[in-house]
N, C-alpha and C positions, 0 to 999 in steps of 0.2 A: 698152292692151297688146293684141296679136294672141292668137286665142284658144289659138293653141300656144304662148304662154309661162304662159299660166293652166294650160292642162291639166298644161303640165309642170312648173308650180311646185305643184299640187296632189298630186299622183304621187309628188313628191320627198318630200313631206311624210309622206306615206303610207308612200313605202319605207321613212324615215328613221328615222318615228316610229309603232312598226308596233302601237301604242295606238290603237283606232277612237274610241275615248272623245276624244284629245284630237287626233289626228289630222284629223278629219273637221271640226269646229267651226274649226280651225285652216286647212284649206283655204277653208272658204269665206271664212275672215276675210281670207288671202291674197288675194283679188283686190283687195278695195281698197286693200291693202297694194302690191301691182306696180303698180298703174295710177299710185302716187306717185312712182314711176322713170321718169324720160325718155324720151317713145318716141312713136315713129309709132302712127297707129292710120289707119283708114278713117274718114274724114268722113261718116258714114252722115246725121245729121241735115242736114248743108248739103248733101250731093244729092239729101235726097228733096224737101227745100224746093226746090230749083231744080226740078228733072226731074218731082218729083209721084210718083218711085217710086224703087227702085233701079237699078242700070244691068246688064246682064247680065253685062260687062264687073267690073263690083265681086261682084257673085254668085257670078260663077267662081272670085274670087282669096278669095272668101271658104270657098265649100267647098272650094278647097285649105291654107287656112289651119286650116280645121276638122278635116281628114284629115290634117293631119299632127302637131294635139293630138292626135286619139283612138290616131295610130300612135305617139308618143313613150309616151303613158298606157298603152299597151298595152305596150310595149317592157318597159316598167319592169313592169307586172303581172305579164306573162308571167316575168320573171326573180322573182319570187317562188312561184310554182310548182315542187314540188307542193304548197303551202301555199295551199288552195285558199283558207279564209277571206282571209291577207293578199291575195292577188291580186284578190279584190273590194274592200277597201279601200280598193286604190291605184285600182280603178274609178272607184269613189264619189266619193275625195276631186278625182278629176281634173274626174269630173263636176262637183260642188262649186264648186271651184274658177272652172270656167265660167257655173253659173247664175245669177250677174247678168246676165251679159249675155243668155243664154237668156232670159230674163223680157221682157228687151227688145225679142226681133223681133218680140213681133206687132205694135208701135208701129211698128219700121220695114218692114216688110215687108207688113203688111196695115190700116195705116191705123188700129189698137186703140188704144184707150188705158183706165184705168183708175188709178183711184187710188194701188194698188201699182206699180205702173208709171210713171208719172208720176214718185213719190217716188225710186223707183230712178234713174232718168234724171238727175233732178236731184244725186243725189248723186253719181251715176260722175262727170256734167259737172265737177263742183267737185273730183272727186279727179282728173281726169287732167293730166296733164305733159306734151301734145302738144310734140313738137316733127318737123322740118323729116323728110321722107323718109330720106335716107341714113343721116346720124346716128340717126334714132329704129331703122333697121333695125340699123345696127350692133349700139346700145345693147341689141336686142333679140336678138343673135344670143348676143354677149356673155354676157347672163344665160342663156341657154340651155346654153349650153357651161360654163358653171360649174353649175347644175345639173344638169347631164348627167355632168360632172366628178365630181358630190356622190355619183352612184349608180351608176355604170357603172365607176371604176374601183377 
C-alpha cells in the first residue's frame, strides 16, 4: 500500500478513536492489516536488484506519495484543534502507521541491512496483495475516500 493510505488509515484511527492507549498500538497494527487489501505498490526491491539503486524517477513519485500522507495526517490533526493533545495523536498514530515501511529504507536506499530489518522485509513480502497498476490505484483511492468519508463528513 502507498504510504498515503497508511498515513491516512492511521489518522483515521486516531480521529476516530481519540484513546492514545488503543488508538496508537492499533495504527501500527493497521499497516499490516491494509497491505492485505489489493493494491499497487512500488517494486522497490526488483529495481534495486536490477539498477543497483533506486531510480530518481521512483524517488520523486515516492516523496510525493509521502507529502501527500503527512498533508492528509495533517488535515485530520489540524481538524482536532484546539485540542492540542488529540491533534498529536492523530501525528503519531499516522506516523505509526508508516513505520514499517520507515524501518525499511535504509535496505532500500542505502544498501543496510540488519536483523530487524531483514525480519520486517520478510513479513510485509508475505502480507502484500500486489496487484496490476490501475486497479491497485483505483483500489487504493477507493479506501482513501471512505476513510476520508469516516472523518471529514
Amino acid at each position: 500500500m502507498l504510504e498515503f493510505a497508511h498515513a491516512l488509515t492511521g489518522a483515521t484511527i486516531a480521529y476516530r478513536i481519540q484513546n492514545p492507549v488503543i488508538s496508537l498500538p492499533l495504527a501500527l497494527l493497521s499497516h499490516s492489516l491494509v497491505d492485505l487489501l489489493p493494491h499497487w505498490n512500488f517494486a522497490l526491491d526488483k529495481e534495486r536488484k536490477k539498477l543497483g539503486k533506486i531510480s530518481k524517477k521512483t524517488i520523486f513519485w515516492l516523496y510525493l506519495d509521502s507529502f501527500t500522507g503527512l498533508s492528509l495526517g495533517l488535515l485530520l490533526a489540524f481538524k482536532a484543534l484546539p485540542h492540542f493533545p488529540r491533534f498529536l495523536t492523530i501525528i503519531a498514530a499516522a506516523f505509526l502507521a508508516v513505520l514499517p515501511d520507515l524501518i525499511e529504507a535504509p535496505y532500500f536506499f542505502f544498501n543496510y541491512s540488519n536483523k530487524l530489518i531483514d525480519k520486517i522485509i520478510a513479513l510485509q513480502k508475505k502480507l502484500q496483495w500486489n496487484i496490476p497498476f490501475w486497479p491497485g490505484i483505483i483500489t487504493q483511492i477507493f479506501f482513501a475516500s471512505l476513510l476520508l468519508s469516516l472523518t471529514l463528513l
